[in-house]
C-alpha positions in Angstrom: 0.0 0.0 0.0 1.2 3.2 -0.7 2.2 5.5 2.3 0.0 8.4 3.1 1.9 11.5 3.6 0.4 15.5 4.5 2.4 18.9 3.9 1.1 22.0 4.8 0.8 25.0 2.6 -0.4 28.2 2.5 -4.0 28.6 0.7 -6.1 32.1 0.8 -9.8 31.9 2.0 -12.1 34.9 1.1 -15.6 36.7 3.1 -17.7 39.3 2.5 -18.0 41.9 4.9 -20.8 44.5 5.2 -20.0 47.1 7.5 -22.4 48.1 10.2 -21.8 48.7 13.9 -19.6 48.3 16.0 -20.8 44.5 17.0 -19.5 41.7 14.7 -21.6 38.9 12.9 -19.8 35.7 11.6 -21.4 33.4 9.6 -20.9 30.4 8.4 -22.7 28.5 5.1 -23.7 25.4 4.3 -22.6 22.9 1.8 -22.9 23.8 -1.5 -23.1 27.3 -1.0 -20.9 30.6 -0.8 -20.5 33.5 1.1 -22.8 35.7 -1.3 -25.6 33.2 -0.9 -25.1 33.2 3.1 -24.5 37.2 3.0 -28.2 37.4 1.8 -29.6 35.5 4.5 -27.9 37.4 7.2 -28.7 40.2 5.5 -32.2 39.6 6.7 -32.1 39.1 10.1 -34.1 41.8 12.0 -32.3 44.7 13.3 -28.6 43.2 11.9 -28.1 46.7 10.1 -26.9 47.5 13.7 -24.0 44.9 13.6 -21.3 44.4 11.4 -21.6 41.3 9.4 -18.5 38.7 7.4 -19.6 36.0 5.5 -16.9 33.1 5.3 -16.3 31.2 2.9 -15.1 27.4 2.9 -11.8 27.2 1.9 -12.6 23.9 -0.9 -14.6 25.6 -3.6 -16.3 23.9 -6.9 -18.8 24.4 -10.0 -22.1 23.7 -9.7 -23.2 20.8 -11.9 -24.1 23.0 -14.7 -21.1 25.1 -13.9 -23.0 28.4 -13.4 -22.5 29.0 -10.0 -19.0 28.7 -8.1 -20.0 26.9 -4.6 -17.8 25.7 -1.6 -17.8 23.1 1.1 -16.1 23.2 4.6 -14.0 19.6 5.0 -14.9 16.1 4.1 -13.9 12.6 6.3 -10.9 12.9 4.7 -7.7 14.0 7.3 -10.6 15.1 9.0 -8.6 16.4 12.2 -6.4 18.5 9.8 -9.2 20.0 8.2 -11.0 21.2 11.1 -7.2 22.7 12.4 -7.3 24.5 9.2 -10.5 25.7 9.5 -10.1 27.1 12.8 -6.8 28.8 12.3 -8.7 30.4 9.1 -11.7 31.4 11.3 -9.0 32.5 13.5 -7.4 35.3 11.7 -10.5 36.2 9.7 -11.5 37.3 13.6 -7.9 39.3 14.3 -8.4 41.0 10.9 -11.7 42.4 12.1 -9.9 43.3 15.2 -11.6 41.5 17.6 -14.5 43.3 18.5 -17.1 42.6 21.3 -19.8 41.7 21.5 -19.4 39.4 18.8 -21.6 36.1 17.6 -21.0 33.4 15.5 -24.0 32.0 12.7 -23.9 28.5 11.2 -26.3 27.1 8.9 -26.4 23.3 8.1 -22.8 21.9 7.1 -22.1 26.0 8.6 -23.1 25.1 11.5 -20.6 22.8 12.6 -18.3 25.0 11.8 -20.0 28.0 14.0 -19.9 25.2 16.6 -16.4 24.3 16.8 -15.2 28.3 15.7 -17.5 29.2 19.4 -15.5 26.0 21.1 -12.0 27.5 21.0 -12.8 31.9 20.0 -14.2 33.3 22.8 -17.9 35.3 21.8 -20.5 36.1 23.1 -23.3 34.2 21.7 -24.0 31.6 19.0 -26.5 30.5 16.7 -26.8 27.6 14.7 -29.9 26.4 12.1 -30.0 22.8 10.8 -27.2 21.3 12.2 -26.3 19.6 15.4 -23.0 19.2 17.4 -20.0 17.2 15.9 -18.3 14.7 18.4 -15.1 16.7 18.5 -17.2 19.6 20.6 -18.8 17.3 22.2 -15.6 15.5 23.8 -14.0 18.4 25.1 -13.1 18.7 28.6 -14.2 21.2 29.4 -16.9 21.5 27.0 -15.9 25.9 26.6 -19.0 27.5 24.6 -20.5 31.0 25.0 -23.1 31.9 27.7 -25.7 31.7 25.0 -26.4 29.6 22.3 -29.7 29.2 19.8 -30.7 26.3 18.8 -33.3 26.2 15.5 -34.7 23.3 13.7 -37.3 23.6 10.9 -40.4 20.9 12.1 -40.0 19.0 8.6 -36.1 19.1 8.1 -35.1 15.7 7.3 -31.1 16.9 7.6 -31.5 17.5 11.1 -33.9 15.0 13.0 -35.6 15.8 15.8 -34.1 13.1 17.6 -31.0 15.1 17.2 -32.1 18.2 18.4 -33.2 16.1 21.7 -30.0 15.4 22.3 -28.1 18.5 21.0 -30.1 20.2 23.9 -29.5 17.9 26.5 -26.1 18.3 26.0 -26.0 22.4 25.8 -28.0 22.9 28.6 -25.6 21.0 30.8 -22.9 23.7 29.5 -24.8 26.9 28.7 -27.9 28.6 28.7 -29.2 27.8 25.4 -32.8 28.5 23.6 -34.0 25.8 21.1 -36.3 27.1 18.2 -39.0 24.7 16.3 -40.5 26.5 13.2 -42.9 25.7 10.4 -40.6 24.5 7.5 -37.9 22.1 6.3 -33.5 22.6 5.9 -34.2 26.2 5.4 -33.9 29.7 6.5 -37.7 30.8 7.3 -38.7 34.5 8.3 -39.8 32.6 11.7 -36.1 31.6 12.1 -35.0 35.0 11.5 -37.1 36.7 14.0 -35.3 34.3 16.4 -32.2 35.2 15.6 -32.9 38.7 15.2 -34.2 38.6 19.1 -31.4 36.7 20.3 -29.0 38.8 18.7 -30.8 41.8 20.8 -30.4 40.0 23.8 -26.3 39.7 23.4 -26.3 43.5 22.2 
């Protein structure tokens, strides 16, 4: 069998970043997507013209099937542990570029929200919100478990991505480490204007 070898190198990651206030939005989006596709959802969170908001985008971009559209996704099984060391270093200095302002939140949707998980796990915020996705095994097995003091949960009733059975659990778990708000709303592995009233109240309740 051939021998399996790794080398790092240096590869550039891009956001978008609307200027606002003086609080900081991250988000994160989910497979298949980009920053400009996640920019517009944050966009319309209620009362977000008040925060400063970067949109980041996975580092392992590709073309759409028909090629129109240039989409990205955050890590694959593959040298799994690697991956999620590069993603945090690149969520890392993404923050130290915006100059680490407070109070800030992180915002993961669906494969995003993983990401939003583990980025809240070792970057101190304030706050984190996460929609169709539950928390990987690596956050889980910390000891100590070190998430912000709030954390919203949201779950679309018909999202087949995201079982309720999940959510059970993924707020079992939380609420043994944080305070943390779950929110069940009328549709599927979406963002809904029910889910963005949620976030738009919890990011209130941070400001």
């Amino acid at each position: 069998m051939p021998e399996i070898r790794l080398i790092a190198t240096a590869v550039h990651g891009r956001y978008l970043l609307r200027e606002g206030g003086p609080r900081l939005l991250v988000g994160f989006h989910g497979y298949a997507e980009n920053a400009d596709i996640h920019m517009a959802q944050l966009e319309q969170i209620p009362g977000v013209s008040e925060w400063t908001i970067a949109a980041v985008q996975a580092l392992h971009p590709f073309y759409t099937r028909n090629e129109q559209l240039i989409v990205a996704n955050w890590m694959t099984h593959m040298d799994r542990e690697h991956a999620i060391a590069d993603n945090l270093e690149y969520v890392r200095r993404v923050v130290s570029e915006l100059g680490n302002p407070r109070p800030f939140v992180f915002l993961g949707f669906s494969q995003g929200a993983a990401m939003a998980y583990r980025a809240a796990s070792h970057i101190p915020c304030d706050g984190l919100i996460v929609l169709g996705g539950h928390v990987p095994s690596d956050v889980a097995a910390q000891d100590p478990v070190q998430l912000p003091p709030r954390v919203l949960v949201a779950r679309g009733d018909r999202d087949d991505w995201f079982p309720a059975e999940k959510l059970k659990n993924d707020l079992k778990f939380l609420s043994g480490v944080t305070v943390v708000t779950a929110c069940a709303f009328d549709g599927a592995h979406e963002w809904t204007d029910e889910f963005r009233a949620a976030a738009g109240r919890f990011l209130e309740s941070v400001r």
